[in-house]
C-alpha positions in Angstrom: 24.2 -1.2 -14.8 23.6 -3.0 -11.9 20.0 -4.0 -10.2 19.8 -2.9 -6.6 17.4 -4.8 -4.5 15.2 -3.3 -1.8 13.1 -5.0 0.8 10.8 -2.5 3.4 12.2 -2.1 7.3 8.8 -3.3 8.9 9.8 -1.1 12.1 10.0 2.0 10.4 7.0 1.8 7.8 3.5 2.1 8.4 0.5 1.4 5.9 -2.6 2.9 6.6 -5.8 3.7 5.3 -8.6 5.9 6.1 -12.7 5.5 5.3 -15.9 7.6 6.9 -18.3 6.1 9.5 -21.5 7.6 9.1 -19.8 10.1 7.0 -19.2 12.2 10.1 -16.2 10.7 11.3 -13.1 8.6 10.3 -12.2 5.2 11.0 -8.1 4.5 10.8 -6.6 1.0 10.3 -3.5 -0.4 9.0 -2.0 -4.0 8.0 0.5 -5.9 10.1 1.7 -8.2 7.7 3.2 -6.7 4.4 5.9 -7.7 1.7 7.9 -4.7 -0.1 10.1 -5.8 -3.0 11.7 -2.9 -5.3 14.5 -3.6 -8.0 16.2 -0.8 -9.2 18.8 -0.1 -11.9 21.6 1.4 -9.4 19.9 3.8 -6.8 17.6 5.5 -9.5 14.4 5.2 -8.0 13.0 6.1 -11.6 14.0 3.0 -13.8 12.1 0.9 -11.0 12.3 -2.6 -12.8 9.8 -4.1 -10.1 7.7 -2.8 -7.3 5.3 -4.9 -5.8 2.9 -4.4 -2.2 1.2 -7.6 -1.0 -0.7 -7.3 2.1 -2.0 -10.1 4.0 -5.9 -9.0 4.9 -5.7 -11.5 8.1 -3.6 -8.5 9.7 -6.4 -5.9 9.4 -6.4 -3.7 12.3 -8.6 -1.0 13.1 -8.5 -0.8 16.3 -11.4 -3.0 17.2 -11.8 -6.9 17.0 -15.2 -6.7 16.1 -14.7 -4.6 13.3 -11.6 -6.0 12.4 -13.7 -9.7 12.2 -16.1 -7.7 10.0 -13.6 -6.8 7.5 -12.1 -10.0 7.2 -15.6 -11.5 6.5 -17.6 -12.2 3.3 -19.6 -8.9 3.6 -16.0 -7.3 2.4 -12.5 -8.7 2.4 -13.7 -12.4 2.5 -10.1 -13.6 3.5 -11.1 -17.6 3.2 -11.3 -16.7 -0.7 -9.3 -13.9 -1.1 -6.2 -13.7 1.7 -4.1 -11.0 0.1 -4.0 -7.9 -1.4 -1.8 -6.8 -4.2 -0.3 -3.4 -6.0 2.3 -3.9 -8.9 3.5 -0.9 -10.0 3.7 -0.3 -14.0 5.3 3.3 -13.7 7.2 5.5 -11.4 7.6 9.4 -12.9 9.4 11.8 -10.8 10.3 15.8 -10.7 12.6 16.2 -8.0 11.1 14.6 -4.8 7.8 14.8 -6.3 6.6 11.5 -8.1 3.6 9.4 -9.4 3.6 5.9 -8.9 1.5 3.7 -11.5 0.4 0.7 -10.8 -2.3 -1.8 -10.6 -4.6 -3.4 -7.5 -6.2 -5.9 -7.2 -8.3 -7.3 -4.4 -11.1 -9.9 -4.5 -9.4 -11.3 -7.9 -10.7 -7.3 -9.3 -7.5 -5.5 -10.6 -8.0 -2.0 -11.5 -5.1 1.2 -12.6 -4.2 3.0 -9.5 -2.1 6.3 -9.4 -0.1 6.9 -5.4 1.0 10.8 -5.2 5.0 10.3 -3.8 7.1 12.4 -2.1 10.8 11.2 -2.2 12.2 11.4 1.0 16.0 10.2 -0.1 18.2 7.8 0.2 20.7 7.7 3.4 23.2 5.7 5.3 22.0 4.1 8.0 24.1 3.2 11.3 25.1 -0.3 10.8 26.6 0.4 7.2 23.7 0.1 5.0 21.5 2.4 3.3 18.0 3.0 3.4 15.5 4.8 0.9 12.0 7.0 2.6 8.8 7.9 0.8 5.6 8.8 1.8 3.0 7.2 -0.6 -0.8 9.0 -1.0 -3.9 8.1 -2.6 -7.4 6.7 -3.2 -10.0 4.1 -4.1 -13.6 3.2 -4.2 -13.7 -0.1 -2.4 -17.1 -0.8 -4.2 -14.7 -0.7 -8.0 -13.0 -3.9 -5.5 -16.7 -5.3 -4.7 -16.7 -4.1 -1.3 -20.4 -3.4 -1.3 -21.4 -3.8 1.8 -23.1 -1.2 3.7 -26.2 -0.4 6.1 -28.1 2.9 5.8 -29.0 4.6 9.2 -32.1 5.6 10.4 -32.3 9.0 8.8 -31.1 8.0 5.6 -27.4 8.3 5.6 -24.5 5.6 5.1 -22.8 3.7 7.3 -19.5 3.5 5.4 -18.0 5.5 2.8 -16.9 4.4 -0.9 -13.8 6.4 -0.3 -10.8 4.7 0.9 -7.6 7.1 1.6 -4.2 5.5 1.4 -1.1 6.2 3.5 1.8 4.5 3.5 5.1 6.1 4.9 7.9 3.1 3.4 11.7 2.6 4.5 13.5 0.5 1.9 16.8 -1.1 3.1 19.0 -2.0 0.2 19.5 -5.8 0.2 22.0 -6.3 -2.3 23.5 -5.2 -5.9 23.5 -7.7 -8.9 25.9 -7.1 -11.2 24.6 -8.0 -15.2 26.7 -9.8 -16.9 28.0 -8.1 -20.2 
């Protein structure tokens, strides 16, 4: 069988994630810098041989510099001693378009399990001869499991930010090439 390479069309993918802000409302930011790679026996999605996310936490955007500074800073992401995030997935079990994705996170040098919902969107041909693969990727994590433990409490009591960190990442693969094994 051969390995099919895959590396992620930046234009056409977006990874985003979701937290509360005074647990009233929800603040939306993404990452601008990001590396895909997925090998794959043939086109089968499900004998995955490697998929790996590294995000580079410099590229934080939320919409706001002052924030975004915030983030980057000791009281959570601390980019000076910890520049990149990383998902390597273990797993991939599908049902149709349906899938879960197994893997494991680690940011701040703390690696724990994470399971991403997926829904398959297929595999096409694109315009200029190639193909490309679409999923959209779901889930969630407690920063403070990462040691994101920064937060302030208001004047009535409540929290500034939540523990709750939703996941979204909508993911166009472009086959690179196929690598033949040699028998």
């Amino acid at each position: 069988m051969a390995t099919t390479k895959w590396g992620v069309d930046p234009v056409h993918t977006d990874i985003t994630f979701k937290v509360k802000h005074l647990m009233i409302t929800t603040v939306t930011g993404h990452f601008g810098k990001y590396t895909v790679e997925v090998e794959t026996e043939g086109d089968d999605f499900k004998n995955a041989k490697k998929i790996e996310f590294t995000a580079d936490i410099n590229s934080i955007d939320t919409g706001n510099e002052q924030r975004n500074a915030h983030l980057r800073s000791a009281d959570f992401f601390n980019v000076d001693k910890n520049p990149q995030l990383k998902f390597t997935g273990t797993k991939y079990e599908a049902n149709g378009d349906e899938g879960k994705l197994y893997g494991d996170l680690t940011i701040g040098g703390i690696t724990k399990p994470l399971t991403l919902d997926v829904e398959f969107g297929g595999i096409v041909p694109d315009p200029w001869g190639g193909e490309r693969a679409g999923f959209n990727i779901k889930g969630k994590v407690s920063r403070k499991e990462f040691g994101l433990l920064y937060n302030a409490v208001t004047e009535a009591g409540g929290v500034v930010v939540g523990d709750e960190v939703k996941i979204n990442a909508d993911v166009q693969l472009v086959k690179q090439a196929e690598v033949k094994e040699a028998v």
